[in-house]
Backbone as ProteinMPNN parsed JSONL, in Angstrom:
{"seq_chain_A": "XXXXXXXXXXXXXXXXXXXXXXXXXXXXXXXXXXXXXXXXXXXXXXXXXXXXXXXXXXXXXXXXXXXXXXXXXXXXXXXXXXXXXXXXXXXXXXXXXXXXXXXXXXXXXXXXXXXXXXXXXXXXXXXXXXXXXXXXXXXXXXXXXXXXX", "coords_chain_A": {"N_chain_A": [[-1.646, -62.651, 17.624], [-4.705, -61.729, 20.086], [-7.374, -61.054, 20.984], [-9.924, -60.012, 22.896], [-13.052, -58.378, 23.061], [-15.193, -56.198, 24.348], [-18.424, -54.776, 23.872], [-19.315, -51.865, 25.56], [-20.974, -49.652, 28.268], [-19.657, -48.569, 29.984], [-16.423, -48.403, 31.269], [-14.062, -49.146, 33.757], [-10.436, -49.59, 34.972], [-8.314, -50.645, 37.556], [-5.612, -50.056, 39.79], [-4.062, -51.175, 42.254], [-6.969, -50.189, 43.984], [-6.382, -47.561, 42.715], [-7.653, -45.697, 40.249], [-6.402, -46.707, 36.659], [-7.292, -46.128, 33.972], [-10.026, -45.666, 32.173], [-13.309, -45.328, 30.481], [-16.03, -44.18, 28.698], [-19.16, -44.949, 26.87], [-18.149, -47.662, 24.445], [-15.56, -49.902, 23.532], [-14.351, -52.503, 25.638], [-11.056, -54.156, 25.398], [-9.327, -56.696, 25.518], [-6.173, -57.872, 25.351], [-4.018, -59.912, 24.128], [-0.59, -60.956, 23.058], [1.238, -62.75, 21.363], [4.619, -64.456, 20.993], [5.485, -64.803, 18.321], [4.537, -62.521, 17.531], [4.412, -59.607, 15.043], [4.502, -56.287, 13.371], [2.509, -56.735, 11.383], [0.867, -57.917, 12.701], [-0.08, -56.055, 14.391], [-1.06, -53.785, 12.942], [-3.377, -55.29, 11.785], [-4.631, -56.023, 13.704], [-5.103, -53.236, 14.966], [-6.82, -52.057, 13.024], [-8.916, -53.54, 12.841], [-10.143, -53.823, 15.116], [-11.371, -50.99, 15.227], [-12.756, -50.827, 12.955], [-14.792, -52.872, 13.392], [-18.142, -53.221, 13.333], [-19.972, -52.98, 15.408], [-21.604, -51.858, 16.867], [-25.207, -50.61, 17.441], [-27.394, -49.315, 14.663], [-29.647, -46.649, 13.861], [-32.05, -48.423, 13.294], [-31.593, -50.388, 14.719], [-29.7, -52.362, 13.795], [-26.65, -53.903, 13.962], [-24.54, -52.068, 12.713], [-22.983, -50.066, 13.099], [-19.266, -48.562, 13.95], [-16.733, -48.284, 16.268], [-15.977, -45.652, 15.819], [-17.291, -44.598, 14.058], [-19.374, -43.974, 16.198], [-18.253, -41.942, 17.796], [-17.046, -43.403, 20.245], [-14.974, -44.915, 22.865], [-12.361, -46.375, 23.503], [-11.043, -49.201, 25.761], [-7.754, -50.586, 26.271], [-6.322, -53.601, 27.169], [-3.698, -54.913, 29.103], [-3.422, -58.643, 28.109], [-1.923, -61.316, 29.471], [-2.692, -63.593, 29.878], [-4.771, -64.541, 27.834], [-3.274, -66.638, 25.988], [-2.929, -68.735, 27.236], [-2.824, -72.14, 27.407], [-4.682, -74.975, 27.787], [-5.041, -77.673, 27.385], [-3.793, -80.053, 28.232], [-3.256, -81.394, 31.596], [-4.325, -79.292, 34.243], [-3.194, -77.326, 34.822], [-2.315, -74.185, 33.254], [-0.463, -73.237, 30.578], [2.109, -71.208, 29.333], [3.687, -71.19, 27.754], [3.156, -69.955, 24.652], [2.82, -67.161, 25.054], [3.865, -63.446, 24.325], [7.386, -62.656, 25.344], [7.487, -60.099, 28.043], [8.917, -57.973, 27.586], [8.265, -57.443, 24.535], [5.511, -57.965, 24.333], [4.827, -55.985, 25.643], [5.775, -53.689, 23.994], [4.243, -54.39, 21.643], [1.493, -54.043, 22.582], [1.452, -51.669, 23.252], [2.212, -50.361, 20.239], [-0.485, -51.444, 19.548], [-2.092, -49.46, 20.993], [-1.315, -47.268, 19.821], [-1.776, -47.654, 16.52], [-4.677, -47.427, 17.006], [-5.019, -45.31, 18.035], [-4.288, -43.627, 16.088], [-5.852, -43.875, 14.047], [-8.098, -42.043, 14.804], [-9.477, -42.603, 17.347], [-9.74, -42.363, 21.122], [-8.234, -43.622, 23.265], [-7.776, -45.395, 26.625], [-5.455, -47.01, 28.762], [-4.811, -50.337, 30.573], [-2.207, -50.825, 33.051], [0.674, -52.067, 32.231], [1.727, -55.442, 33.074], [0.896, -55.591, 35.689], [-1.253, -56.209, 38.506], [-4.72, -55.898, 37.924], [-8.03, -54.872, 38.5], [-10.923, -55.002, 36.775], [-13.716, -53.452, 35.937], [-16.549, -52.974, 34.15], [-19.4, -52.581, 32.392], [-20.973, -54.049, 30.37], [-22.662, -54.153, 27.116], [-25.392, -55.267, 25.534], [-25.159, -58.535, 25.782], [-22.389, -58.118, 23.797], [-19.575, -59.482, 23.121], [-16.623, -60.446, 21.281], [-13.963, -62.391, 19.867], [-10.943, -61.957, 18.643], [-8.627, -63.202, 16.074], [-5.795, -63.19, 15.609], [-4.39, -65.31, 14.065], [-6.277, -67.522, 13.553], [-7.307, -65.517, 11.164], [-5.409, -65.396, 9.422]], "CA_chain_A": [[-2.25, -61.672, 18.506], [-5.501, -61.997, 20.075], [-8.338, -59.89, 21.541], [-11.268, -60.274, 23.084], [-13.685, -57.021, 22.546], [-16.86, -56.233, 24.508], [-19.103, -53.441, 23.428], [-19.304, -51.6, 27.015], [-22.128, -48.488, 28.471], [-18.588, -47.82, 30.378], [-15.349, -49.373, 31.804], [-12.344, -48.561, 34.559], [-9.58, -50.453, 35.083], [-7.975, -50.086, 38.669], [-4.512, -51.059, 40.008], [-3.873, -50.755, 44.108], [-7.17, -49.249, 44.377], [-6.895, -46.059, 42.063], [-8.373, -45.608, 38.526], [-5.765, -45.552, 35.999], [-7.875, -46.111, 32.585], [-11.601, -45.317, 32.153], [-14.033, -44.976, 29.03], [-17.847, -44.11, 28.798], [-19.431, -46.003, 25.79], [-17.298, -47.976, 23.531], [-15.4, -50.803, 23.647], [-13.154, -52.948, 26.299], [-10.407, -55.262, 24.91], [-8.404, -57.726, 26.069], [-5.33, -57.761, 24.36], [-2.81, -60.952, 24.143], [-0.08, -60.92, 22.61], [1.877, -63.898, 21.071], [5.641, -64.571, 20.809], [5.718, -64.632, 16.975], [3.864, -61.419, 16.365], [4.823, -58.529, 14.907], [3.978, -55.448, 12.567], [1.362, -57.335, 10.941], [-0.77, -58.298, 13.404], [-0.375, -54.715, 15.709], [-1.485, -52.857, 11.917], [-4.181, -55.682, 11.152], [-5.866, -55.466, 15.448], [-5.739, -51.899, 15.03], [-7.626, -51.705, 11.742], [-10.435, -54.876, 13.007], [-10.694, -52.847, 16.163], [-11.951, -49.551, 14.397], [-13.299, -51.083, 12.197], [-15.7, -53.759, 13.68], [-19.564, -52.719, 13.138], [-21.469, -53.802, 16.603], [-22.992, -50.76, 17.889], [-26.541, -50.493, 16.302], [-27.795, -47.61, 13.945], [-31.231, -46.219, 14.044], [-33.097, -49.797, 12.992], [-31.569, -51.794, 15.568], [-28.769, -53.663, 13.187], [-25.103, -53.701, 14.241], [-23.62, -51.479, 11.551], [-21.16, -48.816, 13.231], [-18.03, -49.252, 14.234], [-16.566, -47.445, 17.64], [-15.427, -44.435, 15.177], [-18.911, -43.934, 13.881], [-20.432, -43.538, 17.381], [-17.554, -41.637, 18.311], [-16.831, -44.1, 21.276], [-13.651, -44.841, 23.346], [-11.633, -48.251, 23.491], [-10.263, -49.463, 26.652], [-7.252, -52.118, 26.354], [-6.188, -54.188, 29.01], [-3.39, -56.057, 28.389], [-4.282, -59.887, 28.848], [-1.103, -62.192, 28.637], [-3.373, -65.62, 29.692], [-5.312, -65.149, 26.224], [-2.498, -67.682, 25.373], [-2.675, -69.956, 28.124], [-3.137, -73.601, 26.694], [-5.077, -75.64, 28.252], [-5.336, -78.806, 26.667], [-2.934, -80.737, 29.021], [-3.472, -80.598, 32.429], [-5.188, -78.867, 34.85], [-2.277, -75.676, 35.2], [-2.636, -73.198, 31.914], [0.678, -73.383, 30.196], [1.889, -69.591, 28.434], [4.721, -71.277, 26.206], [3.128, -69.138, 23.26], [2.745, -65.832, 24.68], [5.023, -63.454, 23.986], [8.269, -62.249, 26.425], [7.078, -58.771, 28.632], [9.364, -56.611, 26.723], [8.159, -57.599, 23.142], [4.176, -57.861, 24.773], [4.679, -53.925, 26.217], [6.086, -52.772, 22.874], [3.057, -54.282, 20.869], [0.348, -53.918, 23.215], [1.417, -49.955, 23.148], [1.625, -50.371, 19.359], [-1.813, -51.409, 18.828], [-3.276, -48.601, 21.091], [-1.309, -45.971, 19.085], [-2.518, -47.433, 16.283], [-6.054, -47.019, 17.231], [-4.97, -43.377, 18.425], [-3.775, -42.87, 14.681], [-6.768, -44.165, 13.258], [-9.032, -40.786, 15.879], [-9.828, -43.053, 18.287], [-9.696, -41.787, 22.42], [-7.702, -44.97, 24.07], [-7.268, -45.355, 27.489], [-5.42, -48.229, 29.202], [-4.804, -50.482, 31.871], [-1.079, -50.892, 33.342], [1.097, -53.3, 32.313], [2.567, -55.822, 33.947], [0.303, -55.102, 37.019], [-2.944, -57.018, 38.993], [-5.94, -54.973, 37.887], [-9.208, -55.373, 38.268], [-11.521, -54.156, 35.176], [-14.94, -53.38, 35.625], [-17.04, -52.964, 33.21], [-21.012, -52.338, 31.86], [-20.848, -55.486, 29.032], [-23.639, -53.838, 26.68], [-25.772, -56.752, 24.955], [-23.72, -58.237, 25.669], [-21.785, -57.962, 22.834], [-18.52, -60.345, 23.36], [-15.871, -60.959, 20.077], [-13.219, -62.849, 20.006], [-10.469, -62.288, 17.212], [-7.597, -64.172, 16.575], [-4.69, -63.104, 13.982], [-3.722, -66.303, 13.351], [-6.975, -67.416, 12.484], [-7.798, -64.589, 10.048], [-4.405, -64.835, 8.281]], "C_chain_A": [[-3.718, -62.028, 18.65], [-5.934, -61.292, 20.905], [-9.827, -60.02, 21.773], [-12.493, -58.87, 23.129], [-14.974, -57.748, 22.903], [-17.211, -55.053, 24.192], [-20.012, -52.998, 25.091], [-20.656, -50.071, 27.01], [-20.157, -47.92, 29.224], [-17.599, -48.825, 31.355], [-14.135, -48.229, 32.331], [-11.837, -49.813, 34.806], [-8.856, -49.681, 36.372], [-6.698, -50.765, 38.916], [-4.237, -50.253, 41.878], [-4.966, -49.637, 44.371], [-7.194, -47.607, 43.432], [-6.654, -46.933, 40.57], [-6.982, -45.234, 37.521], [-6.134, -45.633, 34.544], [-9.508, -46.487, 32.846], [-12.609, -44.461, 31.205], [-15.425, -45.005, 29.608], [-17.915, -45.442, 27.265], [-18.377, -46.122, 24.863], [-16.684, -49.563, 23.64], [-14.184, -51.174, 24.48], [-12.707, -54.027, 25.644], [-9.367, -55.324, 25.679], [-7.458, -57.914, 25.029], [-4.127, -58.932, 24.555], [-2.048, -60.59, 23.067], [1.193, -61.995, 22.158], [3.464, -64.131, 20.652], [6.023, -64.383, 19.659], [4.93, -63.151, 16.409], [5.07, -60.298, 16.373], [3.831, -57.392, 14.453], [2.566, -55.565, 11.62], [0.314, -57.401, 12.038], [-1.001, -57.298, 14.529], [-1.243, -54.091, 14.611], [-3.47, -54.156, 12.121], [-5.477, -55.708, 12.821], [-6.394, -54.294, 15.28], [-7.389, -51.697, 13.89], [-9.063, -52.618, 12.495], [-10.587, -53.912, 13.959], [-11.747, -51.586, 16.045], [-12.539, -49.97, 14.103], [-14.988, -51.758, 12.476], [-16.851, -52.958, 14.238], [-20.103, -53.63, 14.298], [-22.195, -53.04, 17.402], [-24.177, -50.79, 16.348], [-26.826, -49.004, 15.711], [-29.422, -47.985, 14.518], [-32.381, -47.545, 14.046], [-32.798, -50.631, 14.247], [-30.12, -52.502, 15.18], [-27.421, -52.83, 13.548], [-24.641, -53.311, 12.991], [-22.911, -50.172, 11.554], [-20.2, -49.598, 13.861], [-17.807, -47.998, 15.866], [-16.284, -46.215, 17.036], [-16.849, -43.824, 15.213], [-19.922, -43.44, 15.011], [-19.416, -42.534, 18.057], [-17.608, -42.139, 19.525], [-15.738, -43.788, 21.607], [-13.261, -46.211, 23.378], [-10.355, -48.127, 25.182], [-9.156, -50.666, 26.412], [-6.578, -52.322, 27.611], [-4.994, -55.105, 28.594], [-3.352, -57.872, 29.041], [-3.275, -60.972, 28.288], [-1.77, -63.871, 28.598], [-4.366, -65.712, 28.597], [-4.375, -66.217, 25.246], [-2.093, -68.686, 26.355], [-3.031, -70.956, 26.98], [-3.595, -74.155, 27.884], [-5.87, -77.142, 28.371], [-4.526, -80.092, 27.404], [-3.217, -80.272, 30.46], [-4.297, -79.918, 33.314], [-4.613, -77.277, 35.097], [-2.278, -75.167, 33.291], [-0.654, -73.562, 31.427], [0.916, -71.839, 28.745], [3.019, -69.356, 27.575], [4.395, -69.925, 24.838], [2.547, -67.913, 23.464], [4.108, -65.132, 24.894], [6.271, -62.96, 25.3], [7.411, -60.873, 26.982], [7.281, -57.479, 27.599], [8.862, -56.867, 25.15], [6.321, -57.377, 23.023], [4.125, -56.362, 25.08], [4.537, -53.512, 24.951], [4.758, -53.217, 21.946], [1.921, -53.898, 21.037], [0.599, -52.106, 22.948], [1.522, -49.67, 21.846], [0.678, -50.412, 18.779], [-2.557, -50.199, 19.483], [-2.88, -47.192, 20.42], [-1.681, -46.221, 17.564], [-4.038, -46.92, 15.969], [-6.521, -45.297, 17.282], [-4.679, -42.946, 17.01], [-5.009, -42.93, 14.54], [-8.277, -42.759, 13.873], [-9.3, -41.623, 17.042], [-9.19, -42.384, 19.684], [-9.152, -43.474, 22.935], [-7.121, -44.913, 25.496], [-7.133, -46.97, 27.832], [-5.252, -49.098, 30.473], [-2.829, -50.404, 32.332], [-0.618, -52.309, 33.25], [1.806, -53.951, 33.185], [2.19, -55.954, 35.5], [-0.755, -55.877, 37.326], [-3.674, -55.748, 38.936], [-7.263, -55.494, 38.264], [-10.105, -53.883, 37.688], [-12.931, -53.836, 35.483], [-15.54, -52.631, 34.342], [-18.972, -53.16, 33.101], [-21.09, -53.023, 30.753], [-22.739, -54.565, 28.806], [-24.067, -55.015, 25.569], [-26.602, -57.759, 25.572], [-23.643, -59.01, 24.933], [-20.517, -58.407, 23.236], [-17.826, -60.527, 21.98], [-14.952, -61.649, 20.295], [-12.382, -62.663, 18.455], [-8.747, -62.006, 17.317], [-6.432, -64.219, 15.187], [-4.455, -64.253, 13.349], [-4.747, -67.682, 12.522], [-8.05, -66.989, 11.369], [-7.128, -64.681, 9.181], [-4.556, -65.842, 6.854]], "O_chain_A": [[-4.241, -62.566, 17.674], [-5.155, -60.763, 21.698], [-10.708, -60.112, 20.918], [-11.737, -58.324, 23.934], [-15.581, -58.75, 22.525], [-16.351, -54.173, 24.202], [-20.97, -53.585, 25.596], [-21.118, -49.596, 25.972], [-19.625, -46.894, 28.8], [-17.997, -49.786, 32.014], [-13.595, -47.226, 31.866], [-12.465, -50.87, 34.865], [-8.751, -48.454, 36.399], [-6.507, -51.88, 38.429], [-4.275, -49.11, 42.333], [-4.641, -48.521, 44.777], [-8.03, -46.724, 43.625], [-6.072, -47.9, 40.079], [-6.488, -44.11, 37.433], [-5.274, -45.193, 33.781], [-9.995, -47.374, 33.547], [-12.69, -43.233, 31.181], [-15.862, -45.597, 30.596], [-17.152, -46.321, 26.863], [-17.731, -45.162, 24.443], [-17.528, -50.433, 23.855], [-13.13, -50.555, 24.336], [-13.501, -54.88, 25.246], [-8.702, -54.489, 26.292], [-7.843, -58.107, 23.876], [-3.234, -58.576, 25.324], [-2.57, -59.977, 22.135], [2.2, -61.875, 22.856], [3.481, -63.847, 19.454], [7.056, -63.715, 19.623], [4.785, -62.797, 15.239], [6.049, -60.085, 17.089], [2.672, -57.337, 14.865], [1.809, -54.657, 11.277], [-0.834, -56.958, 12.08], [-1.823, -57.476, 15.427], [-2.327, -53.732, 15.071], [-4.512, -53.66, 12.549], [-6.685, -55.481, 12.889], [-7.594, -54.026, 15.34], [-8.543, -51.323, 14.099], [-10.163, -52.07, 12.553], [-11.291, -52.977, 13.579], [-12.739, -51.387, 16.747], [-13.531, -49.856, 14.822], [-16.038, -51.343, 11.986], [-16.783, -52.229, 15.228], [-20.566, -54.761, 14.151], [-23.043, -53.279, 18.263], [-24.106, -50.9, 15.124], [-26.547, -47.904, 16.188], [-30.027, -48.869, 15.125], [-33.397, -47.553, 14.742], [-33.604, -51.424, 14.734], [-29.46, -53.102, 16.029], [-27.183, -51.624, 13.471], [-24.337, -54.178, 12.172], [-22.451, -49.463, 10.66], [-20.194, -50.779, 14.207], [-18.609, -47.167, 16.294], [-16.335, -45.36, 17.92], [-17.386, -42.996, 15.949], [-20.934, -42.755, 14.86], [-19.86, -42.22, 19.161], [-18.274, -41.407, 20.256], [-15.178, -42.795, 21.142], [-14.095, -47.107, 23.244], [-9.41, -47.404, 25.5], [-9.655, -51.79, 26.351], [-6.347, -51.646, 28.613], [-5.221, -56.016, 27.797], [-3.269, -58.177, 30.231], [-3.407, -61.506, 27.186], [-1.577, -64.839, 27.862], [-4.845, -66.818, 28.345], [-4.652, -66.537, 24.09], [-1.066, -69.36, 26.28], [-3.439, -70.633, 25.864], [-3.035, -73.905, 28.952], [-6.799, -77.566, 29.059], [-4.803, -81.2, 26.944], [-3.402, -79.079, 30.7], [-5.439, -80.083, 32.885], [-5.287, -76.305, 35.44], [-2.238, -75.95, 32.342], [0.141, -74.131, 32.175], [0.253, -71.577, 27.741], [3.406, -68.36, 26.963], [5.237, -69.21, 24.294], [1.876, -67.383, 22.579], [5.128, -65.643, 25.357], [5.727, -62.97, 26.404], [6.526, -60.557, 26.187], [6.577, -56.603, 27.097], [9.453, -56.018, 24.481], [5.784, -56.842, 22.053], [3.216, -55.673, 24.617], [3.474, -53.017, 24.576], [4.175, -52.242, 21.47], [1.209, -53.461, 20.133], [-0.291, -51.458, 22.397], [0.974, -48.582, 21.667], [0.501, -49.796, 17.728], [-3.532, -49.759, 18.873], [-3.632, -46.218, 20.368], [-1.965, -45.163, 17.002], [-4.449, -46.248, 15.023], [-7.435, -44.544, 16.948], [-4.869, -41.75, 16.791], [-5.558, -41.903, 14.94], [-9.329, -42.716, 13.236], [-9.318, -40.863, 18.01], [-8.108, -41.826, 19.504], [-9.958, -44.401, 22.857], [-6.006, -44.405, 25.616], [-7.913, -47.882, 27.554], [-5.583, -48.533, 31.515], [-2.241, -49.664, 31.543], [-1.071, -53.326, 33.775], [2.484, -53.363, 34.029], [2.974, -56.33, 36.371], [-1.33, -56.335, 36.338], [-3.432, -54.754, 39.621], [-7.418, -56.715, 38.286], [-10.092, -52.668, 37.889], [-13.411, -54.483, 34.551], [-14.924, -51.791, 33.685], [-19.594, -53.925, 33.838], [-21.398, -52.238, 29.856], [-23.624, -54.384, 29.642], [-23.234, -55.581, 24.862], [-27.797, -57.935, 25.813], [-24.193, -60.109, 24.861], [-20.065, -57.521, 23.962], [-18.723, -60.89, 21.219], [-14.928, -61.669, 21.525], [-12.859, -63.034, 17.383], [-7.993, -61.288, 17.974], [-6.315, -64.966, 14.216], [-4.311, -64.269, 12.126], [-4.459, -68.433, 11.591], [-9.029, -67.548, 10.876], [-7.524, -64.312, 8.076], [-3.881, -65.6, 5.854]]}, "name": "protein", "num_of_chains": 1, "seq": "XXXXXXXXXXXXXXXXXXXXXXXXXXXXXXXXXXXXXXXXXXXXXXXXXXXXXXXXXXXXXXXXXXXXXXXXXXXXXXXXXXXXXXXXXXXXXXXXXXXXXXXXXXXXXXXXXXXXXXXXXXXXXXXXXXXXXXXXXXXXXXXXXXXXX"}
């Protein structure tokens, strides 16, 4: 599983034209999802998600997390975070995972997040969106189950 996480002032996600996920401050992620995942790596996104300290406290230094500012998390789900592109000039998406196995995790990790208090709104799967977004920073992550495990 893999996820790209910006620390946003505010983000909508649109599909034909109307709004159907939209956060004030907090964070937008990009959410791939890889053929081999499972239970592990929906529990271990959720938790890094929450978790990850990049809004600033009072000094300046990145040390809350989206909980601590009471923020919101937008995900999006993003199956070409597993394109390959090492061959080629066309992306190749051998290693992400089928639709139906990508839905069921991608909606796993945002009810994680929803366990954990978090406010999650998302984009529609399966659908052409376009995301805008207020990139605060900007603050960009990249993180990558497979190499954390």
């Amino acid at each position: 599983m893999r996820a790209v996480a910006q620390r946003v002032r505010e983000s909508r996600v649109e599909v034909a034209g109307a709004c159907v996920g939209a956060i004030d401050f907090g964070l937008l992620v990009y959410l791939g999802v890889g053929k081999d995942d499972g239970s592990d790596e929906v529990s271990w996104m959720a938790e890094k998600l929450a978790g990850l300290r990049i809004f600033e406290d009072d000094s300046g230094k990145m040390s809350r997390s989206v909980l601590d500012i009471g923020g919101q998390i937008l995900v999006v789900s993003q199956f070409t975070l597993y394109g390959d592109v090492r061959k080629g000039r066309r992306p190749s998406f051998d290693r992400a995972a089928p639709p139906e196995l990508a839905e069921q995790l991608y909606l796993s990790v945002c009810a994680g997040l929803r366990t954990r208090g978090l406010t999650v709104a998302t984009g529609q799967f399966r659908s052409t969106m376009q995301v805008h977004a207020c990139v605060d920073g900007p603050v960009t992550l990249v993180l990558d189950y497979e190499k954390n495990a």
